[in-house]
N, C-alpha and C positions, 0 to 999 in steps of 0.2 A: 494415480498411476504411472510410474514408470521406473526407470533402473532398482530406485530403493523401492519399490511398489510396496515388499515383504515389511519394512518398518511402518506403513500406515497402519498396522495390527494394535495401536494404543488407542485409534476412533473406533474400533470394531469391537471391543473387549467388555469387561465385566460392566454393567448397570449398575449401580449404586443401589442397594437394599434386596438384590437378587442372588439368592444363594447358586451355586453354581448346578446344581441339580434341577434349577429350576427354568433354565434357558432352555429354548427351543435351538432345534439344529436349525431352523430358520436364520439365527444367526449368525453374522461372522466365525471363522474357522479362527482363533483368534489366541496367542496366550494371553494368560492374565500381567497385570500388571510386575506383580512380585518375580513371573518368569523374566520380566524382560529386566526386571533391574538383576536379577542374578546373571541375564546373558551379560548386560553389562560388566558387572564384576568378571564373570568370566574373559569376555573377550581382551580386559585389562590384566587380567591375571596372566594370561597365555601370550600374550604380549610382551609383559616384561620378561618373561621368565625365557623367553625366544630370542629375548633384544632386539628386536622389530627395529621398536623408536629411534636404539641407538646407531642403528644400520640407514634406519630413514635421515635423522640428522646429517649422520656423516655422507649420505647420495644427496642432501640437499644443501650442504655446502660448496660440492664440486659440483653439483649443476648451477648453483648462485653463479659462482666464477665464471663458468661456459654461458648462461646468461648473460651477462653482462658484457661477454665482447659481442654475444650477437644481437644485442639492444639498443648498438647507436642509434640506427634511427626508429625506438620506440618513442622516443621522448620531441614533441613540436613545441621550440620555445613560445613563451605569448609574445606577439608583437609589439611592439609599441605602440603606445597610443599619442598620434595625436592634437594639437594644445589647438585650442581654437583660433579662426583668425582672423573673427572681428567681435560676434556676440554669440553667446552660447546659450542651449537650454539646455538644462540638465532634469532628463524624467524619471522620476523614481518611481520607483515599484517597489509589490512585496517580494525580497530577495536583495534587496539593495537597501534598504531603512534606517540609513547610519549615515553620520558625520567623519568617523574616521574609518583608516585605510579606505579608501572610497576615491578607487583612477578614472573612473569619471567627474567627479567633481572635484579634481586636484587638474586634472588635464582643460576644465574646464572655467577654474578660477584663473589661467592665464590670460583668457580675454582680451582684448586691449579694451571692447564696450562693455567689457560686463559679462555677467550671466544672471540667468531666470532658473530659480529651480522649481516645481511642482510637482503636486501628485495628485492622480487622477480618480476617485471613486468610480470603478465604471461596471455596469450594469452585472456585464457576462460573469466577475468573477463575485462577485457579492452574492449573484445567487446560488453560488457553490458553497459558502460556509454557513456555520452552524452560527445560532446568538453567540456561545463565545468565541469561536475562532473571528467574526467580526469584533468585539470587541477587543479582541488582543490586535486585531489589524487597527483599528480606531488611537488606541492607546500608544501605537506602534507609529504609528501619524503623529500625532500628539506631542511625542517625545522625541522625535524628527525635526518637529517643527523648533520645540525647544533649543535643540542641540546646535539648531545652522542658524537659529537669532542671537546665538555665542558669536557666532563667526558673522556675523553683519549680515547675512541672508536669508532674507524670510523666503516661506515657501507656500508657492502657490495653492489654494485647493480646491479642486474643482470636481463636479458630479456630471459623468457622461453617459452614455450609449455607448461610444465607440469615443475608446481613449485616444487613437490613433489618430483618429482624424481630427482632434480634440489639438493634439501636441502639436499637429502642422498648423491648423491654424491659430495656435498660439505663435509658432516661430516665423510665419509671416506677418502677422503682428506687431512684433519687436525687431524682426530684421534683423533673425538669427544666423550665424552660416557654418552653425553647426551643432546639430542634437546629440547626446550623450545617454546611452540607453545599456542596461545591464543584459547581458546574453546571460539565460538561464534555462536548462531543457526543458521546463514546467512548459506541458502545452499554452495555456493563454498566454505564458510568457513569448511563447515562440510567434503563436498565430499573433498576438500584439505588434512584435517587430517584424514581423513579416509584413502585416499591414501599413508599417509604417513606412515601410522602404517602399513598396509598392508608390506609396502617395506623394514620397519625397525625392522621387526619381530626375527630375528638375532641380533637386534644392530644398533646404539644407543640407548638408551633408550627415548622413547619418554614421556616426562614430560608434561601436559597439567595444563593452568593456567585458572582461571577467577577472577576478583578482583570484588565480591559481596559486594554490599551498604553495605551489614551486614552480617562479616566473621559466624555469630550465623548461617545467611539463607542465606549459598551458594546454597540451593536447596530446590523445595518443594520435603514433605515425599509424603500421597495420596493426599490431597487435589488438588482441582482445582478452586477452590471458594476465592475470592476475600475478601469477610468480616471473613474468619475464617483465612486467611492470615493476615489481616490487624490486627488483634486481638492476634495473635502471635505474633508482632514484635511491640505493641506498646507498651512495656516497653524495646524493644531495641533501641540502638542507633543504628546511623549510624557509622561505624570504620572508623578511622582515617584513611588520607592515610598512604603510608610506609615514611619514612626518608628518605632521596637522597640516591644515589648507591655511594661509595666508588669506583673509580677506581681499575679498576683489574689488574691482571697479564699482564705484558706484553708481546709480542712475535713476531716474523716475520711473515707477511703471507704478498703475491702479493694481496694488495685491487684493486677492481677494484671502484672510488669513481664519476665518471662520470652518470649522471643523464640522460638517452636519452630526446630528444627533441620531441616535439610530432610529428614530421615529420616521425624521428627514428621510434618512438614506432607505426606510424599508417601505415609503411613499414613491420614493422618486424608481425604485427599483418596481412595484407593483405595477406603475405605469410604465414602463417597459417593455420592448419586448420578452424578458426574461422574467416576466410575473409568474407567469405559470408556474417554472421548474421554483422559485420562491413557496407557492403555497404547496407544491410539491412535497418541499421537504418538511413544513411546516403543519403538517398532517401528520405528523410523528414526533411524537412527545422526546425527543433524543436525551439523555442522560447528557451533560455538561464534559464530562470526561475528567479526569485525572489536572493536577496543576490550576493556575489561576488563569484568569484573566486578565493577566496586567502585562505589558511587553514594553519594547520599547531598551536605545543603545545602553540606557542609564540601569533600567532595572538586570538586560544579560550580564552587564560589567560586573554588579554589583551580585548575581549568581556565581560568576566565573570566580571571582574572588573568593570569594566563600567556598567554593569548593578546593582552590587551592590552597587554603590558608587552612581550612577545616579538616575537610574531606566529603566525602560523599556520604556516609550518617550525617551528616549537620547539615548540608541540602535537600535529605529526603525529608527531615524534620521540621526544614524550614517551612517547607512548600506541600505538605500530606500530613505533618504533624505527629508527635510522636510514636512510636511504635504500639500498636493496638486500637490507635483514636478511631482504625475504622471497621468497628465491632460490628455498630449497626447497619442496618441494613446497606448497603451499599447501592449510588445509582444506576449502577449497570452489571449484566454479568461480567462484562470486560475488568471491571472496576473490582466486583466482586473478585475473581480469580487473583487480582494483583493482590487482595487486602490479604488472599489467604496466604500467598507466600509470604507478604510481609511482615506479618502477624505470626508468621510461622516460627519453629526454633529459635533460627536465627536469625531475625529480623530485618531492619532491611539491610543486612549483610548477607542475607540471607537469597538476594538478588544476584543478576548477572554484574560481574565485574563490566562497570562502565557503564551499568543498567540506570545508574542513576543522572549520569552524564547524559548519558540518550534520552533520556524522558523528559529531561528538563531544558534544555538548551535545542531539541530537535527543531522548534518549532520558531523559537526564535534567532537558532543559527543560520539552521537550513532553507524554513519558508520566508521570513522578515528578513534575513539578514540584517539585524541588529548588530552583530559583530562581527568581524569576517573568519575565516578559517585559519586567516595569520594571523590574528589577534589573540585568536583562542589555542591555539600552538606554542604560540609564545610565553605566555601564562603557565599552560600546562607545564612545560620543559622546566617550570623552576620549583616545580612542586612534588609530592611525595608517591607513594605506589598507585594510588588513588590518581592521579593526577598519568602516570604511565600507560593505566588501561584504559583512560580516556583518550591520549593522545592514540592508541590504535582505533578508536571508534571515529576519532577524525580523520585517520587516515583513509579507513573504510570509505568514510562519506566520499570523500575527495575522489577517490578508485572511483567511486558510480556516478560522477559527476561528468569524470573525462569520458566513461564507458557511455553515456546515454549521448553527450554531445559527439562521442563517436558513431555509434549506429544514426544519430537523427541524419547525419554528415552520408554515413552510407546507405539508408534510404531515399536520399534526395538526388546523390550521382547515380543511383542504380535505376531508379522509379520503380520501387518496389507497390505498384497499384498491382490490381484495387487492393490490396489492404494497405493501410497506412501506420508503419510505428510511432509512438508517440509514447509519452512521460505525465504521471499523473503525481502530482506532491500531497502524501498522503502522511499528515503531522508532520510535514518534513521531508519525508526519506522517498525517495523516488522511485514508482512501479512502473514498469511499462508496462503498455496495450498494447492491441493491436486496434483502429480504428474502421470503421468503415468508410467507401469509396463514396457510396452513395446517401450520407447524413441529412436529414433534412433539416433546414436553418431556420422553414419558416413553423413546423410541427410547434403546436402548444398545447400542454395539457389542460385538459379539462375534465375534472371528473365531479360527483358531488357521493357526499355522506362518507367517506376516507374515514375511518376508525383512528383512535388515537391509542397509544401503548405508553404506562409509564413502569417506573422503576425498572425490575430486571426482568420486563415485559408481559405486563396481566394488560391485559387490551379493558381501555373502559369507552364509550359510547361520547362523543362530544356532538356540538351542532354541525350541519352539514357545512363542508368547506367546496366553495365554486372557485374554482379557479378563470381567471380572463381570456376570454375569447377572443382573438384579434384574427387576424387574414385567415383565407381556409387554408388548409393543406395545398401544397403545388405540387409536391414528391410523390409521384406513383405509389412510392413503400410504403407510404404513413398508414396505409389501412393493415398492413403487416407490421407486429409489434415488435422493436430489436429485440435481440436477445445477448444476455451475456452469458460468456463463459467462463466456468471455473477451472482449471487444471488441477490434476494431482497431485500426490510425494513427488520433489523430484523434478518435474513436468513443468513448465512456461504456458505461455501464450501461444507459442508458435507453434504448437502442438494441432490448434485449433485452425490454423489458417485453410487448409485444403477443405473444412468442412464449412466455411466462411464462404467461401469461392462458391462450392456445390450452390449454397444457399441464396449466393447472389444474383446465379444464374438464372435465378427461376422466372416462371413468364410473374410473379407475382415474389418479389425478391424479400428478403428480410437482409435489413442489419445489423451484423454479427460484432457487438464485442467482446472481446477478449483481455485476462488481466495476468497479470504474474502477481500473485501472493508475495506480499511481502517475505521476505527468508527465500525465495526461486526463481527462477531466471537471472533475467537481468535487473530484477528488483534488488534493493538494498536489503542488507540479512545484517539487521542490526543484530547490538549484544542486546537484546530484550528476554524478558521473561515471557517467551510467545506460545500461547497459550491457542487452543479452537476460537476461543472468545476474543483473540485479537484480529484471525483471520475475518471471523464473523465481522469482525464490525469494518475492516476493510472493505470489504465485498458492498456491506450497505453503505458507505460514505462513496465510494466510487458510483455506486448507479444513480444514489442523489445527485453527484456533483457533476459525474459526465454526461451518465446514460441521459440524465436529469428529465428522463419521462417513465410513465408507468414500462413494464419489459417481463421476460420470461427469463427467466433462471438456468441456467445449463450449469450442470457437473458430474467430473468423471472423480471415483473413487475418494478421496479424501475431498476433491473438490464437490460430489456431489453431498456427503454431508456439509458441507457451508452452505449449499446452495438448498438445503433443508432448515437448514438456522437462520439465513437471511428472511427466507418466505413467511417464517413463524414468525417474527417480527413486523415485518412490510405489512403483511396481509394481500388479501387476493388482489384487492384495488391498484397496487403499486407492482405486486412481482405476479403478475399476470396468469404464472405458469409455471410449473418445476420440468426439466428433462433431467433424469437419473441413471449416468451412464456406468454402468457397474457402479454403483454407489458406496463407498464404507457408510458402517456409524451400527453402533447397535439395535437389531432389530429381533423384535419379537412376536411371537404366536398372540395371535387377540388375549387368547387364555393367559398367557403366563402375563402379558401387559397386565393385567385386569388384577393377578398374584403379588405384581411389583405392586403396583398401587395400592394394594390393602395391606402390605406387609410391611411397606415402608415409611407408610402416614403421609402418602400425595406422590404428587410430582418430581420433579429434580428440579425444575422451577420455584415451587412453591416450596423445597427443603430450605433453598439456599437462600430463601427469603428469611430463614428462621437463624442461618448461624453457617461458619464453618466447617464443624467436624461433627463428632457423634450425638452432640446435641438437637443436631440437626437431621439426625438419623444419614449424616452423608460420612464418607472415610476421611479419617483424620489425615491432614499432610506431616508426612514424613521422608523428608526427601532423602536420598542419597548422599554420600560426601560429596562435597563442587569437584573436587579434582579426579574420583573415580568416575562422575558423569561425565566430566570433560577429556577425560583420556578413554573412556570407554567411547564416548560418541568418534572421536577423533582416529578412533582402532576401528571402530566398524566403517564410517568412510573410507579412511585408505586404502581398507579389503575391498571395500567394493567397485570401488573405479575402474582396477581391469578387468572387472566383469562386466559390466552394463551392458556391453556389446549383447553379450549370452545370456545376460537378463532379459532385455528387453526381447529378443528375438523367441522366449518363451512367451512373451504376454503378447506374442505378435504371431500366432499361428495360423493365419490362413494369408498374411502381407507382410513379410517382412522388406520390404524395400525400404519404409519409413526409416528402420529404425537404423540405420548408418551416422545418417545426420544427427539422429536425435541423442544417439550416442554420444557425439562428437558434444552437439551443443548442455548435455548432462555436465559433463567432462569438466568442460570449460566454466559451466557455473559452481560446480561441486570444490572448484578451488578460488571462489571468490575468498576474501576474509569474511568469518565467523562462519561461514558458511555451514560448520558441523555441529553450531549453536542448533540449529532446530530438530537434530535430533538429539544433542544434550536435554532439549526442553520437555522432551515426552517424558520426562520425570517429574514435570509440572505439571501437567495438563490437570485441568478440576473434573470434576464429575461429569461423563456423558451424558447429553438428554436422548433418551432413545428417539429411534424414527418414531417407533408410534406417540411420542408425545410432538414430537414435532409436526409430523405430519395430522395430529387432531387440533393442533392448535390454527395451520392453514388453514385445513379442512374447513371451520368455522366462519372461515371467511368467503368460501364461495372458491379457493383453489384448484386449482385441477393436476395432473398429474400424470404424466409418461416415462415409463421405466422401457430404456432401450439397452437389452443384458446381452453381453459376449456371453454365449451359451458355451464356450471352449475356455474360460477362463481358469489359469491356473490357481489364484488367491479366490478367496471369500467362500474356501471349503472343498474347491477343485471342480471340474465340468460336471461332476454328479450331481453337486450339490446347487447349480444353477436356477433348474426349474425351481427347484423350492424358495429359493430365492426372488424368484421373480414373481411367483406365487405370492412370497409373504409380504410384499412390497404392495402389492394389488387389495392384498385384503386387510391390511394393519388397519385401515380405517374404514368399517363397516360406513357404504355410504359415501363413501367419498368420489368425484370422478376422475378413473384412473383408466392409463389404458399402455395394456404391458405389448411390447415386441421383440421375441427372442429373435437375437442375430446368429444363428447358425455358423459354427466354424469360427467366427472370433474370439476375441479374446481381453482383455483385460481394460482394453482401448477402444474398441469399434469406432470411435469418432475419428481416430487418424487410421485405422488399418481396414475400415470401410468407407469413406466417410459419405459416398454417395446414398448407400444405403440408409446410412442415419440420417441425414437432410430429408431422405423421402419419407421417413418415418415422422420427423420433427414438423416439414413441410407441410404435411397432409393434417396431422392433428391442431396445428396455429392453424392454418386455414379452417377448417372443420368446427373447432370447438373453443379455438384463445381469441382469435381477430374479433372488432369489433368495430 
């Protein structure tokens, strides 16, 4: 929900095997698909034919220029760093995992005694990844290690608790006087060096590095804005990288060079305090995801190359395999949607420009840092069109790089409590949250009998999993479950804050977090082929990796169907609870459910188990041309930015005070880069699973269920059409426990334009009926 609200209309729309006479008005008010790709054409056609574009170029040349004198000080050069000035350690992480371009350990190979480098296995972020993402960290190590026994440096490695305290008393040790640590806005990355500095406040000196596309813009000054950014650096280069490290000093010290096995590390991790959120995630059969398992500076080099020498067919081939190898059944529906566009016309050309660049180097750019952002810039620049549209996917990156070390900078001068902004690295690309005030450190799950789900999620029956039980709870909240929240079209995190606060208040408080979907806010809006099934799997890797305890699900309109696709997956054990705040997604009358299912031969689940298109009884893809979707998406943005104001102030009918700000902050994300990719991508999206398959497939797990409806709401069929709505939400699942609260007088939003009233609503039912 919010300024675009009107585009969330491709979640609400046609069912896969439901003839149109056969929908209930239960349903969203909704066009069909074919309507919005002809709006498309239209709104491209009425474009040209007006010369808009040509009018927009020529207002955005002369505003470049006027930009640009009032951009001095957007751009904070990076400082220098540095050289050490007797012995040094150098602590790598994931985000730093490379040998070249690398100003901490060039700054730190000065030494006059040397230096130590190491890397720390430690508890807290291990039990955030999946078997392969540690295996690509493992391998990522591995090849680390490799690269700096070139350079006469082996590298320490060591399995912690607490890596912080880990590094210091390594550096008192050696008789270091001075540590060398990568600043990157990934929370563990942050609360790591935070912790460190804290410890090292006596000594060593804690030296912090970032190696920015352009040493000119290691940092934004005020700005937040995308085009007065882009406008300051376009007479900059990108800076070279550094020159290899000269071997350093040499000297004695006991290495320990032994790499644990994942055996080792998933022992040393269960006895930890982080066991729990371990068996947590491991109660869920996860699909593997897209790409290998192998990382590491030697294997990106050896991608980057190949894609400039090749192109991006010859990378998708390399690493997913030729065009159609993935017919069968696919592990995931994430997975599944990819295969179908790939597999489509036209194949994997048939992707987002640069789509292949982002998928394949995200992970080991952005989270490993295997190669730096110069490395891979400089490469690009000598390469062919293929190689252009990558270079703006890295510049993208770069923009949310300095954007996220920007707000962390301005939460910390402001003390933006109790909530707390923070950065989750999710494949790579960076979403922010919003965190709670009150988290509890010492909470550990425990639950038994946790269902297990494989392929593209038929839940099968495994043996009971217990998770470790260690200290009790100390946190008053822990008998209240967090909750997360999902936002709408459009819509951030910060959307959620004021109903955050209500909640915190309470004599009996809950912790509220909050996410920005990849493609809104201040999250990263790559060139991806983003699909519901990408969001979906967002939303569940974040509550594994953060929430990393069982929780309750919130969402408003596009966000509350995610927050119906995560719980069918999770099951009741993990996602507690649904809250469904004006919800999209296709819903229907028991009856007609009951018509789908016999007329279509199953589920949307169980079609796409069988195939891609009509063999599968689902619609065949047929996409649009790339460049009528991308100038039609790019025609409906523009139009709508000076409206949002007079948008939102209609889905705001009984409070518009909100919407000023949120205006403002629409504004400012609606011109990030690629930003107009996610509504190019509603020409992707695969087949809808209706609520009522969704919500029968919770259901089975013991879910439960609160729909809290703007009874004033202008989408999902107008204020008439509410009751019914809220009606057909209660009864889709004969049997299920649900329990509906119309909000009188609101409207599209009730959680920011009431939000006390939704707290009491939410508040009373986790009390009553979730807590445990």
């Amino acid at each position: 929900m919010a300024a675009a609200a009107t585009l969330s209309a491709p979640l609400g729309l046609a069912v896969p095997g439901v003839p149109v006479a056969h929908r209930s008005s239960v349903e969203h008010q909704t066009p069909p698909r074919a309507n919005w790709q002809r709006s498309i054409a239209l709104a491209a056609g009425l474009s040209q034919l007006s010369g808009i574009r040509a009018r927009h170029e020529r207002r955005l040349q002369s505003r470049h220029v006027r930009l640009a004198r009032e951009s001095v000080s957007t751009l904070v050069p990076e400082p220098t760093l540095a050289e050490a000035s007797d012995r040094a350690v150098v602590w790598f992480r994931a985000g730093d995992l490379r040998s070249q371009d690398h100003p901490g350990l060039r700054a730190a190979s000065a030494a006059p005694q040397g230096l130590l480098c190491c890397y720390i296995f430690e508890a807290n972020e291990l039990a955030r990844l999946s078997q392969r993402r540690l295996a690509l960290l493992r391998t990522a190590v591995e090849d680390l290690q490799r690269q700096l026994r070139k350079l006469g440096m082996p590298l320490h490695i060591l399995v912690a608790e607490d890596a912080a305290q880990e590094v210091m008393r390594l550096s008192k040790e050696v008789g270091a006087s001075d540590v060398y640590v990568h600043e990157d806005p990934a929370d563990v990355r942050m609360d790591g060096l935070a912790r460190l500095q804290e410890l090292c406040k006596e000594g060593p000196a804690i030296r912090t590095w970032r190696s920015p596309l352009r040493v000119e813009a290691g940092s934004l000054g005020q700005t937040r804005a995308h085009d007065v950014y882009a406008a300051a650096i376009q007479a900059v280069e990108p800076t070279a990288p550094l020159a290899p490290v000269d071997p350093p000093a040499s000297w004695d010290f006991d290495y320990n060079e032994k790499i644990p096995s994942f055996e080792d590390l998933r022992s040393k991790l269960l006895a930890s305090s982080s066991g729990g959120q371990l068996l947590l995630r491991e109660s869920l059969n996860y699909a593997p995801g897209l790409g290998s398992d192998v990382a590491g500076e030697e294997e990106a080099l050896r991608i980057l190359e190949l894609y400039v020498q090749e192109g991006a067919e010859a990378v998708a081939k390399d690493l997913w395999g030729p065009e159609g190898a993935g017919k069968e059944v696919p592990r995931s529906k994430e997975e599944w949607a990819f295969r179908r566009i790939a597999n489509g016309p036209d194949g994997y050309r048939g992707l987002r420009p640069a789509e292949v660049f982002s998928r394949t180097l995200s992970e080991k750019l952005l989270w490993l840092g295997c190669i730096s952002m110069r490395t891979a810039a400089q490469r690009l620049q000598q390469g062919s069109e293929d190689c252009q549209a990558a270079l703006e996917a890295l510049e993208a990156n770069e923009w949310h790089r300095l954007l996220a070390l920007a707000d962390l900078r301005e939460a910390e001068s402001t003390g933006t409590r109790p909530l707390d902004v923070r950065f989750f690295r999710w494949r790579g690309y960076l979403c922010r949250y919003i965190d709670p005030s009150l988290g509890d450190e010492n909470f550990r799950v425990c639950f038994l009998g946790t269902p297990r789900l494989n392929g593209l999620g038929r839940r099968v029956h495994v043996a009971s999993v217990a998770a470790c039980q260690t200290e009790a709870p100390t946190n008053p909240t822990a008998e209240m479950p967090p909750l997360l929240a999902i936002h709408g079209f459009a819509a951030s995190c910060t959307q959620f804050a004021p109903l955050a606060q209500a909640l915190e208040e309470r004599e009996h408080p809950m912790d509220v977090y909050a996410l920005d979907l990849i493609g809104f806010g201040h999250a990263e809006k790559p060139p991806l082929s983003i699909t519901q099934y990408v969001w979906e799997q967002c939303v569940k890797d974040f509550l594994l990796a953060v929430v990393g305890r069982p929780a309750v699900l919130m969402g408003n309109s596009i966000g509350g169907y995610m927050a119906q696709s995560a719980a069918a997956f999770l099951g009741g054990e993990i996602c507690l609870g649904v809250v469904l705040l004006n919800s999209a997604g296709p819903l229907l009358s028991v009856k007609d459910y009951q018509t789908l299912l016999q007329n279509s031969g199953g589920t949307v689940i169980e079609r796409m188990q069988k195939g891609y298109g009509s063999d599968a009884g689902l619609p065949e893809y047929s996409p649009p041309p790339q460049w009528l979707v991308d100038f039609g998406a790019w025609a409906l943005l523009t139009g709508l930015q000076p409206n949002i104001s007079g948008i939102l102030k209609r889905l705001y009918p009984s409070n518009q005070e909100p919407t000023a700000d949120l205006a403002l902050e629409i504004l400012r994300d609606s011109k990030d880069p690629f930003a107009s990719n996610v509504i190019g991508c509603f020409s992707r999206l695969g087949p809808n699973r209706p609520t009522n398959e969704l919500l029968a497939e919770y259901a089975s797990t013991g879910g439960r269920l609160l729909i809290c409806q703007g009874m004033a709401d202008q989408l999902g069929g107008g204020p008439d059409n509410q009751p019914i709505r809220l009606q057909g939400f209660q009864s889709a699942v004969p049997g299920m426990h649900t329990r509906g609260v119309p909000l009188d007088g609101c409207g599209h939003c009730p959680h920011h334009e009431a939000p006390t009233r939704v707290a009491d609503a939410v508040h009373s039912w986790v009390f009553e009926e979730v807590r445990k």
